[in-house]
NUTORLO-88806 format. One record per residue (C-alpha): residue in one letter; x, y, z. Coordinates in pm, whole numbers, padded with zeros to 5 digits, always signed. Last residue first. Layout:
BEGIN
AXYZ
...
# end
This chain:
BEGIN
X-00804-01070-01642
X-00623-00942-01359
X-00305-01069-01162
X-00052-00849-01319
X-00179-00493-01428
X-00256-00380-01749
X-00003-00204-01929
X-00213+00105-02086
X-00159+00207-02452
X+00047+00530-02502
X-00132+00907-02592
X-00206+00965-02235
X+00138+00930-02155
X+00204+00898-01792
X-00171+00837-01800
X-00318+00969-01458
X-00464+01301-01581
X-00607+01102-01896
X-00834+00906-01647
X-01145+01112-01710
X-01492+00992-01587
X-01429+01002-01196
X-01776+01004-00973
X-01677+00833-00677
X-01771+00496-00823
X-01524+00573-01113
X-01263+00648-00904
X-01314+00279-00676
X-01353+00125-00985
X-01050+00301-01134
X-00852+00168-00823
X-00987-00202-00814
X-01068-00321-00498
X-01066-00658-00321
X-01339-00617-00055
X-01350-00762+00318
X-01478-00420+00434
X-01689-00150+00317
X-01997+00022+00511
X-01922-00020+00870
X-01568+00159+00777
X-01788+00475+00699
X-01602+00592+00378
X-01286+00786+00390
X-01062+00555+00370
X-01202+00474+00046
X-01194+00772-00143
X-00840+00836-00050
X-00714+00499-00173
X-00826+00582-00463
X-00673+00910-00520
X-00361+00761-00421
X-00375+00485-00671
X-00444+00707-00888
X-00155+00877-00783
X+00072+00647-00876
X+00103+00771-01216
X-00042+00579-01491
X+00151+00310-01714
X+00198+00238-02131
X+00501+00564-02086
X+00678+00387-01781
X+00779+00129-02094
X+00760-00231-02004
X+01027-00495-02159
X+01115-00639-01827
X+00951-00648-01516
X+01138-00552-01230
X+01226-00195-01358
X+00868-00135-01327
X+00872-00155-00934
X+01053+00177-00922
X+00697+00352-01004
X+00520+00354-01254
X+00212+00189-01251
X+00090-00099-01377
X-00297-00116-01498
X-00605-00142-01325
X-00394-00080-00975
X-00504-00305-00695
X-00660-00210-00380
X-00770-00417-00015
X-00971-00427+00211
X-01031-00429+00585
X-01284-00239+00782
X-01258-00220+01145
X-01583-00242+01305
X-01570-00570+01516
X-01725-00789+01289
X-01518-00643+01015
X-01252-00798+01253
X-01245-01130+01197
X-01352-01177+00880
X-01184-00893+00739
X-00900-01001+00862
X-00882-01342+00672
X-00924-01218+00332
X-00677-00920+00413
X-00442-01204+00513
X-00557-01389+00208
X-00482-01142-00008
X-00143-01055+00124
X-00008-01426+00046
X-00194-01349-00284
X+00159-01132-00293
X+00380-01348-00156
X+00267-01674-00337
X+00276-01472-00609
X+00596-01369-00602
X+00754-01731-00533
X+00568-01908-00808
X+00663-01646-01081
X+00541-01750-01447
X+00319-02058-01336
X+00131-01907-01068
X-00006-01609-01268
X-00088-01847-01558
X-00241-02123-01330
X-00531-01876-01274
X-00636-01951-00857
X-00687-01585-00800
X-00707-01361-00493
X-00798-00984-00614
X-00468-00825-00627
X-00268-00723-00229
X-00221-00292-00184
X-00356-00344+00187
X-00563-00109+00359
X-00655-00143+00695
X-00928+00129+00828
X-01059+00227+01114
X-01310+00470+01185
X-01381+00583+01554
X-01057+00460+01651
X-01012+00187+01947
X-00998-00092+01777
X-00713+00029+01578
X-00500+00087+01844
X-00487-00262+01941
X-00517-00352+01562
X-00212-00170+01474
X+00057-00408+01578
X-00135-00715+01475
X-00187-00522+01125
X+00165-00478+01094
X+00287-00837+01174
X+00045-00957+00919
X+00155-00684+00613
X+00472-00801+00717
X+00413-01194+00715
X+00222-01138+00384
X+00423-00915+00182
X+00797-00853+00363
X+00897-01225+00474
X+00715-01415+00208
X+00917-01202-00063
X+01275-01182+00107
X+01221-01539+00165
X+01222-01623-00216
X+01494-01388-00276
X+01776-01546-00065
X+01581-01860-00181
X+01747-01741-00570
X+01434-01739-00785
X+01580-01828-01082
X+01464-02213-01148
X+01112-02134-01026
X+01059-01844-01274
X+01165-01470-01225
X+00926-01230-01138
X+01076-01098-00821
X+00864-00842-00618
X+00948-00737-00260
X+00649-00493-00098
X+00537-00223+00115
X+00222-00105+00106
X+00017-00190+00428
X-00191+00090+00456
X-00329+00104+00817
X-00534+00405+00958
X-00684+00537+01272
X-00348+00454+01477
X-00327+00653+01815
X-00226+00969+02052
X-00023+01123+01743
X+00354+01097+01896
X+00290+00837+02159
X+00090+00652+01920
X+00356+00672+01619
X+00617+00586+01852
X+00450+00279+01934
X+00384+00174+01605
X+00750+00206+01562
X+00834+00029+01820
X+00661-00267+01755
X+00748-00282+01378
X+01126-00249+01524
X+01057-00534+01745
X+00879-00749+01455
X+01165-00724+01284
X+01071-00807+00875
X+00905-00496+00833
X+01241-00266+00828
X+01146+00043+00976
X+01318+00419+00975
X+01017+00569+01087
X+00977+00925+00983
X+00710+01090+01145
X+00465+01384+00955
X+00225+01604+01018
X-00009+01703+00709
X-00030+02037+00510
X+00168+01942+00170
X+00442+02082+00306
X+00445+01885+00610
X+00418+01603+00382
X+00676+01636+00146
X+00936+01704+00429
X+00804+01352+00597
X+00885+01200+00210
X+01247+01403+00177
X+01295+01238+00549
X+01167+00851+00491
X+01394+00842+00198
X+01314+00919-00168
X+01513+00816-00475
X+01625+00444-00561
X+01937+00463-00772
X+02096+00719-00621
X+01973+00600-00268
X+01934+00867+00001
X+01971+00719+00387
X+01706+00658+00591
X+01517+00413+00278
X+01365+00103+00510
X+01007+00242+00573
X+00761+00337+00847
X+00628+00707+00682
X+00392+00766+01039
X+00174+01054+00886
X-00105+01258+01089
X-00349+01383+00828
X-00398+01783+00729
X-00641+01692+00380
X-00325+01771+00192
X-00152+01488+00372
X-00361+01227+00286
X-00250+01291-00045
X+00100+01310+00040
X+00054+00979+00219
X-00091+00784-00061
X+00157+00942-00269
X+00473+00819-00073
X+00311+00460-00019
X+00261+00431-00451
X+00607+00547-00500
X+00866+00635-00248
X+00949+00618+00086
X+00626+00516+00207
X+00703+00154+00212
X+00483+00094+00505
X+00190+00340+00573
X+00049+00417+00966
X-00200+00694+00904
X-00335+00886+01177
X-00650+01092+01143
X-00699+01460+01179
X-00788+01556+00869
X-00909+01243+00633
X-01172+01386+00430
X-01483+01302+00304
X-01704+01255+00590
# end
């Protein structure tokens, strides 16, 4: 099986960015999309809402729902998993991508932020999957895909930005802890992490980088792809690395993905 038509995808923060070309690539293979994110209303500074994103989608070949959904209320992550079931008859996929990033040190990291960060990458990506899982459980091949680094220890990565990356290893060790409960029960759990940064909206949070030393997000989309569509018997409890996953698959050229393939690549945070 190498393609995801038919299936239901439940992806947070699809508004823009990484989520928004996981689910247009999904979309091309005729997926269901549930696009569960904040953005209703278009941003100047921030573009793509949940209805360019669900217009993007049925174009692309896929059926889409837009989900105005704000992780951090667990009632409107219950209804909107339950609107996505009554619309597409179940859940077969989970990407939890949405995520708050600060990298400031200890002494500016307002708390305002601080609990913005715990409250959207590991208790959402938690509340999300306990939403999902009933459904879950009952697909023929499910998936929950979190976009959460390799969990690391590395005083460097803790030292520069406590509060971010306790939030974001916060969604490693939820996928950590998933997998070990329910791989057992068939539903694989991993998660992916970019090589090198990507550009996307994200960038503007970490100063002095240049979108031109990143790749597109749709390597990360690509990615993603090949591994939902793998037998979810065969891969769970794994902390991915998108050109890995490519290069696995058969990928030798990343020059497509390079903003600028004639720029050094950024790598990403969290990797050695």
């Amino acid at each position: 099986m190498n393609t995801l038509s038919g299936k239901t995808l439940f992806i947070t923060g699809a508004s823009r960015g990484i989520g928004r070309a996981i689910a247009l690539r999904a979309a091309r293979d005729g997926a269901n999309i549930a696009i569960a994110s904040k953005s209703a209303v278009a941003n100047p500074r921030l573009p793509g809402t949940i209805h360019s994103v669900a217009a993007e989608v049925e174009a692309a070949g896929g059926r889409a729902l837009a989900l105005q959904c704000d992780i951090r209320d667990e009632d409107a992550v219950r209804a909107s998993v339950a609107a996505t079931i009554d619309t597409f008859g179940g859940i077969d996929i989970l990407v939890n991508n949405a995520s708050a990033i600060w990298l400031r040190g200890t002494l500016d990291t307002p708390m305002k932020r601080f609990d913005l960060m715990q409250q959207v990458n590991s208790r959402g990506s938690f509340l999300c999957a306990q939403a999902c899982l009933p459904s879950l459980l009952q697909a023929p091949n499910p998936h929950i895909l979190t976009l959460a680094p390799p969990p690391s220890l590395d005083p460097k990565w803790w030292g520069a930005h406590t509060g971010y990356t306790l939030a974001k290893m916060g969604m490693s060790f939820v996928t950590l802890g998933l997998a070990a409960e329910f791989g057992p029960q068939g539903v694989a759990v991993n998660a992916l992490w970019p090589r090198t940064v990507i550009a996307t909206d994200a960038i503007n949070m970490i100063p002095g980088v240049d979108p031109a030393w990143c790749r597109k997000p749709d390597i990360v989309a690509d990615a993603a792809h090949a591994i939902l569509v793998q037998p979810a018997k065969d891969l769970t409890g794994r902390f991915l690395i998108d050109e890995d996953v490519l290069r696995a698959a058969g990928v030798t050229d990343f020059s497509r993905y390079a903003v600028d393939p004639s720029q050094h690549l950024l790598p990403d945070l969290f990797l050695d």
